[in-house]
matplotlib code that plots the C-alpha trace (Angstrom):
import matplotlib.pyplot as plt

x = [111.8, 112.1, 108.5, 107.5, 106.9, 104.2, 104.1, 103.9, 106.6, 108.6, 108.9, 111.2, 115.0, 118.1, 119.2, 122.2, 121.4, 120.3, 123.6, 125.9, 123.6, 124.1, 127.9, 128.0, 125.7, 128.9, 131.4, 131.3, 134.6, 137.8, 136.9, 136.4, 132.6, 129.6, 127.6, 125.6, 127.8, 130.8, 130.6, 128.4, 131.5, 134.0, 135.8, 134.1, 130.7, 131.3, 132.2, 129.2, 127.0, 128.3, 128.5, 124.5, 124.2, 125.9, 124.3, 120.8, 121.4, 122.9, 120.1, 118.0, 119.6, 120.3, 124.1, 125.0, 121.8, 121.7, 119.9, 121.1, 120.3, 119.6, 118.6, 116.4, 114.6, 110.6, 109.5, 107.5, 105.0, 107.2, 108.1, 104.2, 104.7, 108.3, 107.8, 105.2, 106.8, 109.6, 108.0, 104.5, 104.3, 101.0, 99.3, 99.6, 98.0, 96.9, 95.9, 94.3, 94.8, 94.3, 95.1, 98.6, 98.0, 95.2, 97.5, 100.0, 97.5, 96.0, 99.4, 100.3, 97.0, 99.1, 101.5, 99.4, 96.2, 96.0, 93.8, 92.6, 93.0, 91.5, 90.6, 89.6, 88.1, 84.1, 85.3, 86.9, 90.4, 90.5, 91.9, 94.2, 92.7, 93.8, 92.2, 93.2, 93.3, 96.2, 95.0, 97.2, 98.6, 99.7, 103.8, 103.8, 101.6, 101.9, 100.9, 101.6, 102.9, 102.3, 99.3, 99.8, 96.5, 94.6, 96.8, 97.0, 100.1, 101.0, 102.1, 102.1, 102.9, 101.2, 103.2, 103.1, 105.7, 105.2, 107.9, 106.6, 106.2, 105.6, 105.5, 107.4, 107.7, 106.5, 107.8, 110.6, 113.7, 110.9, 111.0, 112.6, 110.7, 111.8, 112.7, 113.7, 110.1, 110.2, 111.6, 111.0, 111.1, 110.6, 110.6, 110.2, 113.0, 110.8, 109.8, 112.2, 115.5, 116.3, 115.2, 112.5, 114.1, 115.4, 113.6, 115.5, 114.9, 116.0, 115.5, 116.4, 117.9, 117.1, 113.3, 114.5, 114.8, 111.6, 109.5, 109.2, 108.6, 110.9, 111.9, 112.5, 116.0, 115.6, 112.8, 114.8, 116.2, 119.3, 120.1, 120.3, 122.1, 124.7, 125.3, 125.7, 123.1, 124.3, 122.9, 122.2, 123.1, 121.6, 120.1, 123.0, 122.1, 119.0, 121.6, 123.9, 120.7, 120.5, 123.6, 123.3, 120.4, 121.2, 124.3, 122.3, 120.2, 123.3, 125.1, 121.5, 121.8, 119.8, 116.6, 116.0, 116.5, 114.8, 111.7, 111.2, 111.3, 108.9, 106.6, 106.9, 105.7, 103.1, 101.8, 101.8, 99.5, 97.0, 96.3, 95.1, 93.4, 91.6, 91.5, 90.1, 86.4, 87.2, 89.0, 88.3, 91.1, 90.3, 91.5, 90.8, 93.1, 94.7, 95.8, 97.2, 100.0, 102.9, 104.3, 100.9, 98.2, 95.1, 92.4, 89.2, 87.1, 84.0, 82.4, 83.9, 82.4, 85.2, 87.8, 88.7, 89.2, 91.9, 93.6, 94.2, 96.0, 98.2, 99.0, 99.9, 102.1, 104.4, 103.1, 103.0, 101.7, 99.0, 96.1, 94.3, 94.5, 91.7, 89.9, 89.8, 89.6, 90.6, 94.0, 97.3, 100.7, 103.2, 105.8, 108.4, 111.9, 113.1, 110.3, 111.6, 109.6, 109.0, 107.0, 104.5, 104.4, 103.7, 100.8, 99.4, 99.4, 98.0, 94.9, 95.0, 94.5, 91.9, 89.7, 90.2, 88.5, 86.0]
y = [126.1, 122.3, 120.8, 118.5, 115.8, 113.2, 111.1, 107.4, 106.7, 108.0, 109.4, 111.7, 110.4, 111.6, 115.0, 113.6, 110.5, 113.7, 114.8, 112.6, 111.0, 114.3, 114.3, 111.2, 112.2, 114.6, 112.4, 108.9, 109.4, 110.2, 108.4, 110.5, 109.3, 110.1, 107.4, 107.0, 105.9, 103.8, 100.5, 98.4, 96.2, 98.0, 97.4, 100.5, 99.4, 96.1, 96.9, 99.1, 96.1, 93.9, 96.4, 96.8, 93.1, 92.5, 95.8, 94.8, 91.3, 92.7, 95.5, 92.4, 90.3, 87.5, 87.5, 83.7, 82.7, 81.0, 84.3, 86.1, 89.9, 90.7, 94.3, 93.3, 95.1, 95.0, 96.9, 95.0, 94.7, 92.4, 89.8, 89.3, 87.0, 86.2, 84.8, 82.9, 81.3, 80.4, 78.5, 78.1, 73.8, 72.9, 75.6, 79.4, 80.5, 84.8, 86.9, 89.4, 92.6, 95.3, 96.7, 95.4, 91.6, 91.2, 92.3, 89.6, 87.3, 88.2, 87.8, 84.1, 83.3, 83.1, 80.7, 78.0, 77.5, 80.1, 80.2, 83.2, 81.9, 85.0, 88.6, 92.0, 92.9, 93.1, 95.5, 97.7, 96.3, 98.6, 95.7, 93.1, 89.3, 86.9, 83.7, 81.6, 78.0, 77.1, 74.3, 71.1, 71.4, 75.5, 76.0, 79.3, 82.0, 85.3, 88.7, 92.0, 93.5, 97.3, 98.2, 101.9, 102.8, 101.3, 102.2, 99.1, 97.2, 93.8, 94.2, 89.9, 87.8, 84.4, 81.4, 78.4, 75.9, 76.4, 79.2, 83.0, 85.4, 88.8, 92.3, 94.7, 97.4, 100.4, 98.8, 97.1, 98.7, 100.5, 98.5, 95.6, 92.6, 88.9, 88.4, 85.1, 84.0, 85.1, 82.6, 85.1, 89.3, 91.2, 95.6, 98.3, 100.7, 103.6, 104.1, 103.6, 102.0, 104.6, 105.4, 104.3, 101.7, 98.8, 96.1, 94.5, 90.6, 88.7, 85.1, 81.8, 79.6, 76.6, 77.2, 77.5, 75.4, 73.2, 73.5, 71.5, 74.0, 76.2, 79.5, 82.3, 83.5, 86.9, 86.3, 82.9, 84.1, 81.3, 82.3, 86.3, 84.7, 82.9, 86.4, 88.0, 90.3, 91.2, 89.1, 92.0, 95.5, 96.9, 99.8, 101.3, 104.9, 103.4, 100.7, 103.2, 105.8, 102.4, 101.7, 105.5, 105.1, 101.8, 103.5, 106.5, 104.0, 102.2, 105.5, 106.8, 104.4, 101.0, 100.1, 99.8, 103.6, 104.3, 102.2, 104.7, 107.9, 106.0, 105.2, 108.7, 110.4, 107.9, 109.0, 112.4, 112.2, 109.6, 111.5, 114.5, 113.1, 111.3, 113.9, 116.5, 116.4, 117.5, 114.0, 110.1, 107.5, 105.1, 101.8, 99.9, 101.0, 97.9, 97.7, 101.3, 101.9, 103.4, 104.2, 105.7, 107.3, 107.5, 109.6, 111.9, 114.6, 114.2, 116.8, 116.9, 120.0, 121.7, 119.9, 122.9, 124.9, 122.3, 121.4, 125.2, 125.5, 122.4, 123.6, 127.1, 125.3, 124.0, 120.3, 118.0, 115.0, 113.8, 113.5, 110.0, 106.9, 107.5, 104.3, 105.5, 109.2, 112.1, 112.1, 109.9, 111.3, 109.3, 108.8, 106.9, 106.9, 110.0, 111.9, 114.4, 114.8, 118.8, 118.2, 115.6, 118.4, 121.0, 118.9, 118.8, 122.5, 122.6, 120.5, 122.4, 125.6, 124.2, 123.4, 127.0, 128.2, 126.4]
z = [99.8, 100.7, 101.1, 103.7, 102.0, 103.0, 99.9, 99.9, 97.7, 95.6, 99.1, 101.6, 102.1, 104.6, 103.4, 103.8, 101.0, 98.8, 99.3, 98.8, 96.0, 93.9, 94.4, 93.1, 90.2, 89.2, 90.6, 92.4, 94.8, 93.1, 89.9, 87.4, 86.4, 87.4, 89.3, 86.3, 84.1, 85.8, 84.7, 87.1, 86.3, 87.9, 90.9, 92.4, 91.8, 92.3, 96.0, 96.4, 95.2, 97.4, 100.7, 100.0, 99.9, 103.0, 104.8, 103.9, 105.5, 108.8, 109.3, 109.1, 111.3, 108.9, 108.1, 108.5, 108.2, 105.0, 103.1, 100.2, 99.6, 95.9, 93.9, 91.1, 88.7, 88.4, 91.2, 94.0, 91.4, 89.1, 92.1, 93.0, 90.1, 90.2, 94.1, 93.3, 89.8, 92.3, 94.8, 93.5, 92.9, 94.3, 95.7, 97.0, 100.4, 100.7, 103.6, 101.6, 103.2, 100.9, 97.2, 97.2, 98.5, 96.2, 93.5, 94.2, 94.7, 91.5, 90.0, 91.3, 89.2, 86.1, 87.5, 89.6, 92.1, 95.1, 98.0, 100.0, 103.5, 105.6, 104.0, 104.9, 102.1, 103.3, 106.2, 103.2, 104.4, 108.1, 110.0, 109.8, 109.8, 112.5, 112.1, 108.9, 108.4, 105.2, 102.9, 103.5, 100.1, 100.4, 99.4, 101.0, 102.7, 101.8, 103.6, 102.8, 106.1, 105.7, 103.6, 102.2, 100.9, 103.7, 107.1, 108.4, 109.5, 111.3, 114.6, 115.2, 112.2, 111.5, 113.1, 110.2, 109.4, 106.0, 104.2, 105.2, 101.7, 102.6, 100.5, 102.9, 100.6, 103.0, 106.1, 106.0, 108.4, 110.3, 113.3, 114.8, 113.1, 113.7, 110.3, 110.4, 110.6, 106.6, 104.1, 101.5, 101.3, 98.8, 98.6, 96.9, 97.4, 97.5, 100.7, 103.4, 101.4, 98.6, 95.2, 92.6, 90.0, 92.6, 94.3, 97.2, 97.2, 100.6, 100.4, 102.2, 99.6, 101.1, 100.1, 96.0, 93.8, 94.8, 91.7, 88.1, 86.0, 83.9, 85.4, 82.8, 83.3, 84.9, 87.1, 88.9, 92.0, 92.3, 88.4, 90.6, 93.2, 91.1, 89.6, 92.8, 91.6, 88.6, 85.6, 83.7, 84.0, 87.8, 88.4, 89.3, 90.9, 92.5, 94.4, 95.5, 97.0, 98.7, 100.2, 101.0, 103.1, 105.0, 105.9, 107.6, 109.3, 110.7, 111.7, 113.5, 116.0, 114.0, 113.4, 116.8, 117.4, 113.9, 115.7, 118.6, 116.3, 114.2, 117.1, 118.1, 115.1, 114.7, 118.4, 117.9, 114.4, 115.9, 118.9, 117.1, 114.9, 117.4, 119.4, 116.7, 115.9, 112.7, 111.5, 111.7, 111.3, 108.5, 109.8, 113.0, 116.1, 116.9, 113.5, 112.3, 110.6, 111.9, 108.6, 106.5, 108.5, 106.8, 107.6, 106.4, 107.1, 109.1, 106.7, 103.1, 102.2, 104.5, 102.4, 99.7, 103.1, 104.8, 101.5, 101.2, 105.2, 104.6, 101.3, 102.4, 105.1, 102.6, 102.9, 99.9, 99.1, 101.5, 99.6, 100.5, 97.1, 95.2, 96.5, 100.3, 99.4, 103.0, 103.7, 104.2, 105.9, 105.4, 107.5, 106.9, 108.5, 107.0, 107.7, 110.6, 113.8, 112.8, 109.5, 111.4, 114.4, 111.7, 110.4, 113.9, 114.5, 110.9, 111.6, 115.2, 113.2, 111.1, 114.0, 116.0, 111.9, 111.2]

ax = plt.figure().add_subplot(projection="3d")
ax.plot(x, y, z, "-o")
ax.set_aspect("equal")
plt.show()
């Protein structure tokens, strides 16, 4: 039986991406190969490669823009460094908003000066910081947009003239954003875009090429560019799961449709566990996540006792991160309405047995 699965990443896709990703596993169209071993030279790939390009710049608004779309390696982890190594001359700003931004922040260390303009850190990162003032020498500011561990999200991005870096791994094509306020985007595919093993880069170009020092090869993004994507061998399934998943989004409507289901969702789980006395949200209202929703027990000793209900349900994978500790559901855009409504009557459940 198919669990529902709450995990924050490698997380829930389409069953339809599941489908058509294992077909392709045995055969990719009429070709004869498998998807994981045609040549990420061939013209079939080579078209696949470039319809995910152009897909991930028109569910972002951007086509014509003066952006190029790139699948790199690395995980989100990797371009922490490789964002700052490209635009990193004088100085870095950081909103520091959890694991994740301190993490890239920590990782721009080894290529220049950074500066931590606003932080949540002392009020264990439940809200998103507002006020900031950037050092007149800062190249960039960076802010992690969605922060998984924590359950907080922007909902207003910070206005600067200076070029916008943000980590959307666990949000991005969640919700209409105004994405030409970012010069720079970087994402983990393992949320809302497709599988583990791709990282999908979207960057203005106008904003490379700035620094003095020497780029290695694989981490420059105009070398990526120049190569169409494709300096060394892709991660070729991982890009197709991609172009897979984009293409449900398109076909369910856009992300402006995906937005409302999202919002939904997100509504149904917050107002029981607001509503139950048995559960306290983690982060700060104004400020919650639509796309993790972290939460705990008011009394952990009943916690072998709920983990044992949701368990028995068939739910999977919403155990808190060790540093927080409860619970978080994660609901990204695959995520059907039925699994977070099964959670509900869950924790509903729960309360009528305590």
């Amino acid at each position: 039986m198919k669990k529902h699965n709450f995990s924050a990443g490698p997380s829930i896709l389409p069953a339809s991406v599941f489908e058509k990703a294992s077909q392709a596993v045995l055969e990719l169209g009429n070709t004869g190969l498998s998807i994981l071993e045609i040549s990420h030279r061939s013209k079939e790939f080579v078209a696949i490669m470039e319809e995910a390009r152009a897909l991930a710049l028109e569910l972002s608004g951007l086509t014509g823009k003066g952006y190029q779309a790139l699948f790199l390696h690395g995980g989100a982890s990797l371009h922490f460094y490789a964002s700052a190594l490209n635009l990193l001359e004088r100085k870095g700003a950081y909103i520091d908003t959890g694991t994740w931004s301190h993490k890239a922040l920590t990782e721009a260390q080894f290529v220049g000066a950074t500066s931590v303009v606003a932080s949540s850190r002392e009020n264990g990162y439940r809200n998103i910081p507002t006020d900031f003032a950037l050092p007149l020498d800062a190249d960039y500011l960076h802010i992690t947009t969605n922060n998984t561990i924590y359950g907080t999200e922007y909902s207003h991005y910070p206005e600067v003239e200076i070029p916008l870096v943000a980590d959307m791994s666990s949000d991005i094509f969640s919700k209409e954003m105004p994405m030409d306020k970012f010069a720079l985007i970087y994402a983990g595919a393992q949320k809302n875009i497709g599988a583990a093993g791709v990282t999908l880069v979207i960057v203005r170009e106008d904003i490379l090429g700035k620094v003095s020092h020497k780029i290695p090869t694989h981490l420059n993004y105009q070398v990526h560019i120049k190569n169409e994507s494709m300096t060394n061998t892709p991660p070729t399934f991982a890009v197709y799961t991609c172009l897979l998943t984009m293409q449900w989004i398109k076909e369910q409507g856009g992300i402006k449709v995906i937005e409302e289901r999202n919002k939904e969702k997100a509504r149904i789980l917050y107002e029981e566990v607001d509503r139950n006395p048995l559960f306290k949200g983690y982060a700060e209202s104004k400020d919650r996540s639509r796309m993790n929703v972290v939460f705990n027990l008011v009394d952990e000793t009943l916690t072998d006792q709920f983990n044992a209900l949701w368990t028995e349900a068939g739910i999977s994978g919403i155990k808190g991160h060790r540093s927080v500790g409860g619970y978080r559901a994660s609901i990204y855009n695959a995520m059907p309405i039925e699994s977070v409504q099964l959670l509900v009557e869950v924790m509903k459940h729960f309360e009528k047995t305590v």
